[in-house]
TORTIPA-894119 format. One record per residue (C-alpha): z, x, y; residue in one letter. Coordinates in steps of 0.5 Angstrom, whole numbers, plus 500, padded with zeros to 3 digits. Each point is the difference from the previous one (the first is absolute). Layout:
# residues N
ZXYA
...
This chain:
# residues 366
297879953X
496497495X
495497505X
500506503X
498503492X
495495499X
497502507X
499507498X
497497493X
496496504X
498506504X
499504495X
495496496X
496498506X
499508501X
498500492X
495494501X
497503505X
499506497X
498497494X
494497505X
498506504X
499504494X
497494496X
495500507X
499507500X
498502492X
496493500X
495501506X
493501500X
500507502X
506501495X
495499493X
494504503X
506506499X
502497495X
492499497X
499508503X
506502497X
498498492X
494503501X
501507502X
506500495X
495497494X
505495499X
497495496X
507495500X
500500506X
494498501X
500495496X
505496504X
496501506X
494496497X
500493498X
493495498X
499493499X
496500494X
504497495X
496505495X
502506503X
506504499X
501505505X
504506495X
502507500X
493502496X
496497506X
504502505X
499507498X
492500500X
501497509X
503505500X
496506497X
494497504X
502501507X
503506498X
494502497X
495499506X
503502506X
495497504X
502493497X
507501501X
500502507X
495494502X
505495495X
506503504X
498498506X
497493499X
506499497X
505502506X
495496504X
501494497X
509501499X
499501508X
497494502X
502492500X
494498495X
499501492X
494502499X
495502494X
498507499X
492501500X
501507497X
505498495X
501493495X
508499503X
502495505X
507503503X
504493501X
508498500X
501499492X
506495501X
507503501X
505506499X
507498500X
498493501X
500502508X
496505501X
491501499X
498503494X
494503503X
495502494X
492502499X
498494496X
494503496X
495497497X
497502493X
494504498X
496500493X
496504497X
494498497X
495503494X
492500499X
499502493X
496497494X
505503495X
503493496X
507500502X
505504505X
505503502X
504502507X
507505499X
504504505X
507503499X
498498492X
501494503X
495494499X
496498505X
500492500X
493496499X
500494504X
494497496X
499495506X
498504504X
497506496X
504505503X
507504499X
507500503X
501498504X
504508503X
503503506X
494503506X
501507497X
498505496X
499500493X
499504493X
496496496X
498500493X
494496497X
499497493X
493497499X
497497493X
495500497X
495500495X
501508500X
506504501X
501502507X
506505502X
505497506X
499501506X
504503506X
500498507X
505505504X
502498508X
496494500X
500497506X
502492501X
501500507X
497495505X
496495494X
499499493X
497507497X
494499495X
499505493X
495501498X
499502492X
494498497X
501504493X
494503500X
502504506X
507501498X
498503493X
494505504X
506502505X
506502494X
501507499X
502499492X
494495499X
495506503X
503505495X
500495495X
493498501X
498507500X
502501493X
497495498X
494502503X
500507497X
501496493X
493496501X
498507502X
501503495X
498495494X
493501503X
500507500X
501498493X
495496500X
496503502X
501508497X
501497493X
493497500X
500493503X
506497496X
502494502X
505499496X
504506505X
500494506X
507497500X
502497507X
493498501X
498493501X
495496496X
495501506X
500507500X
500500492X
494497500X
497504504X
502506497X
498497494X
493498503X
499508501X
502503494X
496496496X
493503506X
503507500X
503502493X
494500496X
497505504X
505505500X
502506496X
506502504X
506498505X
506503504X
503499506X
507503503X
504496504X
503505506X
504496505X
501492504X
501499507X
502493502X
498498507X
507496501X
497497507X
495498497X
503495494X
499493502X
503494496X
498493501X
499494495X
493498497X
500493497X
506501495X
500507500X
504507503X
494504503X
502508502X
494503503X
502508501X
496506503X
500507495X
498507500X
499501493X
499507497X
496500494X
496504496X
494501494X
494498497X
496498495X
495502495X
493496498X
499500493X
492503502X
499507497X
501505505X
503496504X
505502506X
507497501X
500497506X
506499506X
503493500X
500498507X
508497499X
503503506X
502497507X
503495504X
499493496X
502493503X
505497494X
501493498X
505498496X
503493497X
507499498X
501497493X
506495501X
501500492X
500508499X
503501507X
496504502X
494503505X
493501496X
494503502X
494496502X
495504503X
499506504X
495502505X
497506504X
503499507X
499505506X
506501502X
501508502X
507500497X
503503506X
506495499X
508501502X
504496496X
498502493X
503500493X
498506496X
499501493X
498507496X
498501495X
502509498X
498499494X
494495499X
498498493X
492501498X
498494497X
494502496X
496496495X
494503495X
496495497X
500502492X
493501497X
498497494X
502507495X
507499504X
502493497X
């Protein structure tokens, strides 16, 4: 009787074992990880994807964040995905690994599972990103989580092949806004940014506005300036240069005059116009703007006439930014031959324009 028992037990062991290996080479074939792979993907399952993965470089952990991005990727470019998919169950059909054109993975046997079975895995390799910028110092995040810098290399990362929202921090000398990349592609190589500072400050919606409001600042001071008889002292957010050219025209023009007034109606910024770029040491904004002014002046000859200040028009602005005061000052203004016919505007007006005026006192008046 307890031989025949052990026979049983015996027995049944064998059938466990061999139950055990029939599903062990079932669930760990080829075609069964390109089900496996098939199925995370269409469920959006980034932990399981994570266990399908592997690498072998020892800076590169594959994680749960990254996954998610493979895996928003191909579920986002349909013709990628379905082009992936069938590199991928053309190489778990065949005898030979190989490495996919299309894509930076190798789909190898990473080791074993359960000590006897293949552990089949897609070995990815990693991409990077890298930035073009003449800002002094950057920095790369995504998920609030910062990308790191390799210096070596002058890259970032090194990240998952997917899709990533990214945010940009750049400084410099001047204030720059953070930047947001949304859906960007690190697919098949490393993907380059290309943030050249002027360029970020000349695209940047709060920037324009702000800029804008600068702008009518200027403007205003000018209408001042010249409504009230040439007064320098009225030109604040102006640059040394410009001050002096005023000056040089007070001192030609006020000592004929007799009257001045000037109204100042109404600013529209050009903001596809505005570019930035680094002169020597300086911030330089050039910016195209309809400037709507009125007025005239009056010669100190008896019997004279006003005469309409020709003020009005489209004008090329440049402007400097002063690091110390933090701000941008106008350097010079020139008539351009813009016809003002632009689609990306910043508007501002001026309902109830102030009329500037000046009046030179006559000897009897002092």
């Amino acid at each position: 009787m307890k031989h025949k028992k052990w026979l049983v037990i015996g027995g049944i062991v064998f059938i466990l074992i061999c139950v055990f290996f029939i599903w062990g080479m079932l669930t760990h074939s080829k075609s069964d990880y390109y089900s496996n792979f098939k199925h995370a993907l269409e469920n959006n399952n980034a932990e399981e994807m994570k266990t399908l993965l592997t690498t072998n470089d020892d800076s590169f952990k594959i994680d749960k964040t990254g996954s998610q991005a493979f895996i928003n990727y191909l579920n986002n470019n349909p013709a990628d995905k379905a082009q992936f998919l069938k590199t991928l169950k053309r190489e778990t059909e065949g005898e030979e690994n190989s490495y996919s054109i299309e894509f930076p993975y190798t789909f190898v046997k990473d080791g074993k599972d359960m000590v006897f079975f293949p552990h089949y895995a897609l070995s990815i390799k990693p991409l990077y990103f890298t930035v073009t910028t003449d800002a002094d110092k950057t920095s790369l995040s995504t998920n609030k989580k910062e990308i790191p810098y390799v210096k070596k290399a002058d890259k970032y990362g090194p990240l998952m092949p997917g899709v990533y929202d990214v945010a940009v921090s750049l400084t410099s000398s001047i204030d720059i806004p953070i930047v947001h990349f949304e859906n960007e592609q690190l697919v098949k190589k490393d993907s380059n940014l290309d943030l050249q500072v002027g360029d970020v400050l000349s695209k940047d919606k709060s920037f324009q506005s702000t800029f804008s409001k600068n702008i009518d600042g200027c403007m205003t001071e000018f209408a001042q300036y010249w409504g009230g008889g040439l007064d320098n002292t009225k030109l604040i957010n102006v640059t040394d240069n410009y001050r002096e050219s005023a000056l040089l025209q007070t001192n030609l023009l006020l000592p004929y005059l007799a009257k001045t007034n000037l109204k100042y109606y109404e600013l529209q910024v050009n903001n596809d116009s505005i570019e930035i770029e680094k002169n020597v040491d300086a911030w330089e904004a050039t910016v195209e703007a309809d400037i709507n002014m009125e007025g005239n002046v009056q010669t100190i000859e008896e019997n004279s006439f006003p005469v309409e200040l020709q003020l009005a028009g489209v004008r090329e602005l440049v402007f400097v930014y002063d690091t110390k005061l933090d701000k941008w000052l106008l350097d010079s203004a020139a008539e351009s031959y813009s016809d003002a016919k632009w689609k990306n505007i910043s508007k501002i007006t001026h309902k109830n324009p102030v009329n500037y005026e000046w009046t030179l006192k006559k000897e009897e008046d002092i």
